[in-house]
C-alpha beads as a LAMMPS data file, in Angstrom:
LAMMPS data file: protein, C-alpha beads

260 atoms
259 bonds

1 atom types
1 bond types

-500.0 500.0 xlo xhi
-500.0 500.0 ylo yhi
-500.0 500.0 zlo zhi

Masses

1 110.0

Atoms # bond

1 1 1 -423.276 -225.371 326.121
2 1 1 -421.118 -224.779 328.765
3 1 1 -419.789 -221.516 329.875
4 1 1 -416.954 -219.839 332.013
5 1 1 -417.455 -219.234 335.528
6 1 1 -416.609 -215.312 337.160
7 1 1 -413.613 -215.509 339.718
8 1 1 -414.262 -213.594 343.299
9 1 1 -412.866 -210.232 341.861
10 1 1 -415.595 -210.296 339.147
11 1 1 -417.968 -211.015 341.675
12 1 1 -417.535 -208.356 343.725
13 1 1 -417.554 -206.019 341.115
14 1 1 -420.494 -207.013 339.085
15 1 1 -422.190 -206.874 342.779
16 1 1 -421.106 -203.370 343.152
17 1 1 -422.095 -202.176 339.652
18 1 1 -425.797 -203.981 340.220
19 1 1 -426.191 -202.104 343.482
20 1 1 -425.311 -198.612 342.429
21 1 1 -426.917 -199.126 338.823
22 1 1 -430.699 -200.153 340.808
23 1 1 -432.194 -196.369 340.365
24 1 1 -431.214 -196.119 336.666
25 1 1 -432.308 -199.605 335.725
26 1 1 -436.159 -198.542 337.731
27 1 1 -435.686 -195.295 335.578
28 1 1 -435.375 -196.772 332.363
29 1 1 -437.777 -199.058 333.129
30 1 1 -440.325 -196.400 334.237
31 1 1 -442.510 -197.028 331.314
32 1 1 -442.495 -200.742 331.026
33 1 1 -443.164 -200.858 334.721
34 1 1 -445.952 -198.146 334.408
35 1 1 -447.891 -200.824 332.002
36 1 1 -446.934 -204.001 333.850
37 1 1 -448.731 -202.356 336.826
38 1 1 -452.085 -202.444 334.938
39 1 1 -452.137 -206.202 335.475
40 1 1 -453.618 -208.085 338.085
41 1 1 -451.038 -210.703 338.810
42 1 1 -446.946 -210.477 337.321
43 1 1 -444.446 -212.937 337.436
44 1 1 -441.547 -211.406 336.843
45 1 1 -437.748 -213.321 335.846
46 1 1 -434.448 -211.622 336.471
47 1 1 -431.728 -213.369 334.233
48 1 1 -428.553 -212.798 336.327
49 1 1 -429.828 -210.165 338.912
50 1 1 -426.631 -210.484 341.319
51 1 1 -427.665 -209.268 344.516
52 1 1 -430.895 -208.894 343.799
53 1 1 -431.332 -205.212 344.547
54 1 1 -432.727 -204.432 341.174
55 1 1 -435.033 -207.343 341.923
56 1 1 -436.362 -206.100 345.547
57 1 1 -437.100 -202.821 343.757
58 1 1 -439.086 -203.941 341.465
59 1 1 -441.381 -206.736 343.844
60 1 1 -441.439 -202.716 345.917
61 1 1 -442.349 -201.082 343.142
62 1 1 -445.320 -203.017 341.692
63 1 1 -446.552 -204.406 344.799
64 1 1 -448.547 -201.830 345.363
65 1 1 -450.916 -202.532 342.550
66 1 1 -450.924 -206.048 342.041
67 1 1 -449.798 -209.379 342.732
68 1 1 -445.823 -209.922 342.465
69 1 1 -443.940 -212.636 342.351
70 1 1 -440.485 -212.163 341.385
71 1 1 -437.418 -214.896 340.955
72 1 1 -434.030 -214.001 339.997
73 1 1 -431.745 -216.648 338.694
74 1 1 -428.046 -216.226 338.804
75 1 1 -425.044 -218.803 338.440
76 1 1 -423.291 -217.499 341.406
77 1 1 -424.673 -216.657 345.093
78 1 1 -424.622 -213.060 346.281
79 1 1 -424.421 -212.505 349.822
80 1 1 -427.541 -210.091 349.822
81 1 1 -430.116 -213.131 348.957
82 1 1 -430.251 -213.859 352.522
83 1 1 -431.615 -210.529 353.659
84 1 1 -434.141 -210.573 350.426
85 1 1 -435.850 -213.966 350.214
86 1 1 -439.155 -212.651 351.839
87 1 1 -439.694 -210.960 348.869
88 1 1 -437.979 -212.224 346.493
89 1 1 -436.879 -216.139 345.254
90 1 1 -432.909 -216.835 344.320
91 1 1 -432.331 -219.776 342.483
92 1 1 -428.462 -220.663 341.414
93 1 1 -428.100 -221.785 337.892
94 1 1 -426.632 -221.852 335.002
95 1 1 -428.951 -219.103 332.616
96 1 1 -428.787 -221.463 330.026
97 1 1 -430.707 -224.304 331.957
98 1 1 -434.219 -221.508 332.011
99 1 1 -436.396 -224.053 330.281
100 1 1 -435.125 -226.677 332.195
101 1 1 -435.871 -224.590 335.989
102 1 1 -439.471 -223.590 334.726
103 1 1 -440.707 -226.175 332.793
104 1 1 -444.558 -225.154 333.436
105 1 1 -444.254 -221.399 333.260
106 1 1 -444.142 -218.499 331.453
107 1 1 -443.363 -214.802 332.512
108 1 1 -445.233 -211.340 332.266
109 1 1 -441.104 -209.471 332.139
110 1 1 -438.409 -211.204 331.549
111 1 1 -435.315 -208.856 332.350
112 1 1 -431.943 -209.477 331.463
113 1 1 -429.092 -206.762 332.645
114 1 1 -425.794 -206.719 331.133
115 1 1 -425.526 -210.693 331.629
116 1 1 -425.967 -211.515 328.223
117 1 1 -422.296 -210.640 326.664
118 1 1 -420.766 -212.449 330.116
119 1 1 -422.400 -215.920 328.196
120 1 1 -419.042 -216.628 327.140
121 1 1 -417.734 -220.509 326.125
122 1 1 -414.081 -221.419 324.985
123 1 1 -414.596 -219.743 321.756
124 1 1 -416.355 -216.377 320.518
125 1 1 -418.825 -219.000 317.994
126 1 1 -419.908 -220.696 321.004
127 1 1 -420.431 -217.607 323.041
128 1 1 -422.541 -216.004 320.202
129 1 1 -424.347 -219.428 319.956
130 1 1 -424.593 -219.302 323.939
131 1 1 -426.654 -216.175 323.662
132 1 1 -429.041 -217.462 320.636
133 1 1 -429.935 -219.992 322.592
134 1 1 -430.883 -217.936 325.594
135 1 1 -432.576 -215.876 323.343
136 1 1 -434.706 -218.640 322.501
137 1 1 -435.719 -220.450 326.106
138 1 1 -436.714 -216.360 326.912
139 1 1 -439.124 -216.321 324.308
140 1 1 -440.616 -219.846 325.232
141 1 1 -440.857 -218.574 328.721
142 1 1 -442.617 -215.460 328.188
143 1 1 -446.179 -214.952 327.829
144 1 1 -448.074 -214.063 324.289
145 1 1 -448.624 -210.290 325.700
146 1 1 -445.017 -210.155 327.954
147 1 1 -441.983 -207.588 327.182
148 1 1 -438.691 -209.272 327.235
149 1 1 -436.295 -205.973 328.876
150 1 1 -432.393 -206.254 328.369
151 1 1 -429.318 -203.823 329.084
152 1 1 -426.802 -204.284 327.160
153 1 1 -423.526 -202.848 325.352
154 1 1 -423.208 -202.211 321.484
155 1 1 -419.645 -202.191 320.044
156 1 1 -419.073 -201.305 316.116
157 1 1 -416.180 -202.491 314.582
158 1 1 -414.355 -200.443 311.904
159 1 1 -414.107 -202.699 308.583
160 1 1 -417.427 -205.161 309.745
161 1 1 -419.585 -205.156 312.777
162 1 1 -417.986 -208.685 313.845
163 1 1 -414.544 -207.351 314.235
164 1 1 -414.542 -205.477 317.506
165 1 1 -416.584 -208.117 319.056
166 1 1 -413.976 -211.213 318.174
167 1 1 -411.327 -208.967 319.467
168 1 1 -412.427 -208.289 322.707
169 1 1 -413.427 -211.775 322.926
170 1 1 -409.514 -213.126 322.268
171 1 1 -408.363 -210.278 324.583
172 1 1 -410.120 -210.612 327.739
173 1 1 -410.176 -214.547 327.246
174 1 1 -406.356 -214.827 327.278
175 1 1 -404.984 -216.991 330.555
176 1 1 -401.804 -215.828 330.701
177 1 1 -401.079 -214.007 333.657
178 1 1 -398.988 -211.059 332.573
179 1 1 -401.795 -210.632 329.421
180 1 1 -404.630 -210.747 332.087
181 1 1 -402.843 -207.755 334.861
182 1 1 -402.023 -205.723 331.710
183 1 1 -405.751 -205.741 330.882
184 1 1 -406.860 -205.300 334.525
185 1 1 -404.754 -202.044 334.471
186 1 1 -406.071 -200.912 330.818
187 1 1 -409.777 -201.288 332.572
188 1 1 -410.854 -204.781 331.557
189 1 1 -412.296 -205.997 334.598
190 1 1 -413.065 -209.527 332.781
191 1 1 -409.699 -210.132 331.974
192 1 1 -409.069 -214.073 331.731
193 1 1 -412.924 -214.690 331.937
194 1 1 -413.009 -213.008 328.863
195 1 1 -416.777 -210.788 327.350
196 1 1 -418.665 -211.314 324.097
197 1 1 -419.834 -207.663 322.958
198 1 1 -422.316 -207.966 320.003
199 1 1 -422.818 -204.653 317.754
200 1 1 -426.169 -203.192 317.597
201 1 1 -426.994 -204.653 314.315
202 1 1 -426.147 -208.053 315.370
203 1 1 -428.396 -207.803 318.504
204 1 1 -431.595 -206.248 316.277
205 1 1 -430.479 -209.766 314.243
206 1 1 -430.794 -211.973 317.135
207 1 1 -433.612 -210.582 318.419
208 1 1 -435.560 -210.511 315.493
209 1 1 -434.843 -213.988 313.802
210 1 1 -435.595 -215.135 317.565
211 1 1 -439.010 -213.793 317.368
212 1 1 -439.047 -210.217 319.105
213 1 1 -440.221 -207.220 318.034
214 1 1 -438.281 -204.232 319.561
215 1 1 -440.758 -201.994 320.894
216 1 1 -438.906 -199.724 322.400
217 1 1 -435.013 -198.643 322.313
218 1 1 -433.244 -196.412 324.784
219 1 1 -429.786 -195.499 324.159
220 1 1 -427.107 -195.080 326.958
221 1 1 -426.516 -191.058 328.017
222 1 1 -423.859 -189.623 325.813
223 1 1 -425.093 -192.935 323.402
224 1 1 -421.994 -193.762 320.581
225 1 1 -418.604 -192.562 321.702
226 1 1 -415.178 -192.845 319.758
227 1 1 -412.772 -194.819 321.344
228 1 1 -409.007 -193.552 322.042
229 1 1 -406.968 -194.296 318.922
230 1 1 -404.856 -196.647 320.679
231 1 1 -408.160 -198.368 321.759
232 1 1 -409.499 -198.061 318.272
233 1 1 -406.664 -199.551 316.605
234 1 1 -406.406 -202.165 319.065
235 1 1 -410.006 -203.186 318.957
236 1 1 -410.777 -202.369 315.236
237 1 1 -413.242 -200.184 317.161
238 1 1 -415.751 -197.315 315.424
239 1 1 -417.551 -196.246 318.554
240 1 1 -419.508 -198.051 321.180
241 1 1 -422.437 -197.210 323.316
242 1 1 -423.118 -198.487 327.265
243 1 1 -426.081 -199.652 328.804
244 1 1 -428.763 -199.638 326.095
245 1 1 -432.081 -200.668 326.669
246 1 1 -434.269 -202.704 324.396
247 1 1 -437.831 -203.352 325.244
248 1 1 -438.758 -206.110 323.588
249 1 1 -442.491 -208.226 322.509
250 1 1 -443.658 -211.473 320.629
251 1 1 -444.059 -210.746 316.986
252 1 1 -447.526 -212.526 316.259
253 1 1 -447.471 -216.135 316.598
254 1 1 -445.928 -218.109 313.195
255 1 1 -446.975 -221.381 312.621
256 1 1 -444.028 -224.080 313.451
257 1 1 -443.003 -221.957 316.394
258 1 1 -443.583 -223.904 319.106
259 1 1 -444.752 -222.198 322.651
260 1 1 -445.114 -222.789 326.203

Bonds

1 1 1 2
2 1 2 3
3 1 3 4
4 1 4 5
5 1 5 6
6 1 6 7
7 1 7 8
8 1 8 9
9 1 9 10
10 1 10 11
11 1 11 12
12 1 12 13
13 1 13 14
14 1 14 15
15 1 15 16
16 1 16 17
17 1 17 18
18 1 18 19
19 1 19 20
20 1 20 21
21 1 21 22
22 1 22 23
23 1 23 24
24 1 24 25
25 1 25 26
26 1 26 27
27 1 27 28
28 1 28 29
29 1 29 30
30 1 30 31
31 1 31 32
32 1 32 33
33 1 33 34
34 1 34 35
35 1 35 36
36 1 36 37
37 1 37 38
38 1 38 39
39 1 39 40
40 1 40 41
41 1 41 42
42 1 42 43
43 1 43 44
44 1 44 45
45 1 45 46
46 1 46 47
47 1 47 48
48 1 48 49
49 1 49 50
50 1 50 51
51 1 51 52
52 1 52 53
53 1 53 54
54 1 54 55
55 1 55 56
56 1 56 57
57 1 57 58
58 1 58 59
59 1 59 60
60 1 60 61
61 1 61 62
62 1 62 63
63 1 63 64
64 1 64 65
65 1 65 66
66 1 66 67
67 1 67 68
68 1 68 69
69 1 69 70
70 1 70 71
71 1 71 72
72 1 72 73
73 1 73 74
74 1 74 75
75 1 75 76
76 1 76 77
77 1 77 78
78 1 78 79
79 1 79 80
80 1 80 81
81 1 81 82
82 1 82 83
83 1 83 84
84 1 84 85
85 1 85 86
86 1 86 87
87 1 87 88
88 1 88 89
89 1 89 90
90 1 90 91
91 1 91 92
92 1 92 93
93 1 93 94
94 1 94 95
95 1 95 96
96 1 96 97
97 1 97 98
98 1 98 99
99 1 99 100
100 1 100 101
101 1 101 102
102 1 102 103
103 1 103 104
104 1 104 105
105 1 105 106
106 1 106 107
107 1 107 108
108 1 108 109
109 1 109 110
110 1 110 111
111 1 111 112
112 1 112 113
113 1 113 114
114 1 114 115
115 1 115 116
116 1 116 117
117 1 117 118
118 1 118 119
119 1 119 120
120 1 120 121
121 1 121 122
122 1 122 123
123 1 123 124
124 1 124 125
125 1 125 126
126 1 126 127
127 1 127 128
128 1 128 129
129 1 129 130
130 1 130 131
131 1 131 132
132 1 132 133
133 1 133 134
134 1 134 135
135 1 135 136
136 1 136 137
137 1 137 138
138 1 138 139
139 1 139 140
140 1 140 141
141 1 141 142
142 1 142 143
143 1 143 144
144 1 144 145
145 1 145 146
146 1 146 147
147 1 147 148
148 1 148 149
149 1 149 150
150 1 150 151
151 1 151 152
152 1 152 153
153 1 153 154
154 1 154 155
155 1 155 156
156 1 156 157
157 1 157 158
158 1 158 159
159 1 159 160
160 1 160 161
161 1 161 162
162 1 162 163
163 1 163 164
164 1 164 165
165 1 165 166
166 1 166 167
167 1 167 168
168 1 168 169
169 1 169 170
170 1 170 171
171 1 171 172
172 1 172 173
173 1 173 174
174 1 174 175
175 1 175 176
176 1 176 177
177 1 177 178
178 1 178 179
179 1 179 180
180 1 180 181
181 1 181 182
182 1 182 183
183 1 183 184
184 1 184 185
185 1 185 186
186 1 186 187
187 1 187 188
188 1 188 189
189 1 189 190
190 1 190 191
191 1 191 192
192 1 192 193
193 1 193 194
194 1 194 195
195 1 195 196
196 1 196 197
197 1 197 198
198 1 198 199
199 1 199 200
200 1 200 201
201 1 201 202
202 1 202 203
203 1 203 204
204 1 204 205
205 1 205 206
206 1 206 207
207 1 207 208
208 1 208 209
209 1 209 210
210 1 210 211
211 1 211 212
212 1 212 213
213 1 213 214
214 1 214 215
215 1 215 216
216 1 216 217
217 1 217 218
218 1 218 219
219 1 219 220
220 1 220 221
221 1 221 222
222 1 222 223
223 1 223 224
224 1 224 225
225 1 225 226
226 1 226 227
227 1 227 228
228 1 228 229
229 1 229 230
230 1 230 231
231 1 231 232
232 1 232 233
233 1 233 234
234 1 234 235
235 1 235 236
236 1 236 237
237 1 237 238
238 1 238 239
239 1 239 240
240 1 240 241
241 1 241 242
242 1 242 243
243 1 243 244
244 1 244 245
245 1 245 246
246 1 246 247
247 1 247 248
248 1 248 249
249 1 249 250
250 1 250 251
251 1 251 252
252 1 252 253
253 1 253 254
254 1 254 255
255 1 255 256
256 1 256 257
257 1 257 258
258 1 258 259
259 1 259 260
């Protein structure tokens, strides 16, 4: 399925907000990289790691104990990669092509940071469908005993979960010009690219029909705030909550499911 490309602007703020968000994402992380160091070898996948900061931190990090290999995958080229390719491999691709890049592997961590509700199509069906599916190639690629890591946003809609997420979605997607500078100014830094946010009851939903167990949740600092009431009336919004993390394993093995 195919999905919208970031202009230069986005780019060069999703690079900035990767950069300066590298200590809080190791931080989070502490205690899923505390147990990943107990093993010999790790192979380690970052789904849309920008400049692959995050990614250098972590081959840093872990290389101390065991054998690293890290590769971070990202539809767009960050400037960066060229100073971090000793220690760590950039390949350019669409995220939704995984099980077609790594055919014959499988991952220890598979971490994917605030890329998931950017896996937007030409409607908000297709972008939900666009992250079910990436759902799925990350738990073929992962090993039996990996932890699938994400960061993502929760949005709750006032009358149903759904609401708040479709609305943003028809907001930021608009292509007029005059709708896209008045969202630039109100904050929306995706304007005419356009964001799928997912509630958090609709991302336990994917994750567990998928196959995941969450393991472990951490909610953002200051987790579920109330929106402005102009913000709240224009988004149908309850509250929302940045940055959550979700730790995630492979339930036990179900007939039918089929594995790499």
């Amino acid at each position: 399925m195919e999905t919208k490309a970031i202009n230069q602007k986005q780019k060069e703020i999703y690079a900035q907000w990767e950069q300066s968000s590298m200590d809080r994402f190791c931080k989070n992380y502490s205690r899923l990289i505390d147990r990943l160091q107990e093993r010999e070898s790790i192979s380690i996948l970052d789904i849309g790691g920008a400049t692959g900061y995050f990614a250098n931190a972590l081959a840093v990090l872990l290389s101390d104990k065991s054998k690293v290999s890290v590769c971070v995958v990202d539809a767009v080229k960050y400037e960066p990669w060229e100073n971090l390719t000793n220690k760590v491999q950039f390949i350019q691709a669409d995220a939704l092509t995984l099980k077609h890049l790594f055919e014959k592997e499988t991952f220890d961590c598979i971490f994917a940071n605030r890329i998931f509700h950017h896996l937007v199509s030409h409607s908000w069906v297709e972008s939900v469908k666009n992250m079910h599916t990436l759902c799925e190639q990350v738990y073929d690629l992962l090993k039996q005993d990996g932890y699938f890591a994400v960061t993502d946003h929760y949005y709750e809609g006032i009358i149903w979960d759904e609401i708040t997420s479709k609305l943003l979605y028809q907001y930021t997607s608009h292509n007029k010009r005059m709708i896209q500078k008045l969202l630039y100014q109100m904050g929306a830094k995706s304007a005419g690219t356009g964001v799928c946010m997912l509630s958090e009851k609709m991302w336990y939903t994917m994750l567990e029909s998928t196959g995941f167990l969450i393991e472990n949740e951490l909610a953002s600092p200051g987790a579920w705030r109330n929106l402005e009431w102009y913000k709240a009336f224009g988004l149908l919004n309850k509250r929302y909550s940045l940055d959550n993390v979700m730790v995630c394993t492979k339930k036990q093995h179900e007939p039918g499911r089929d594995c790499i």
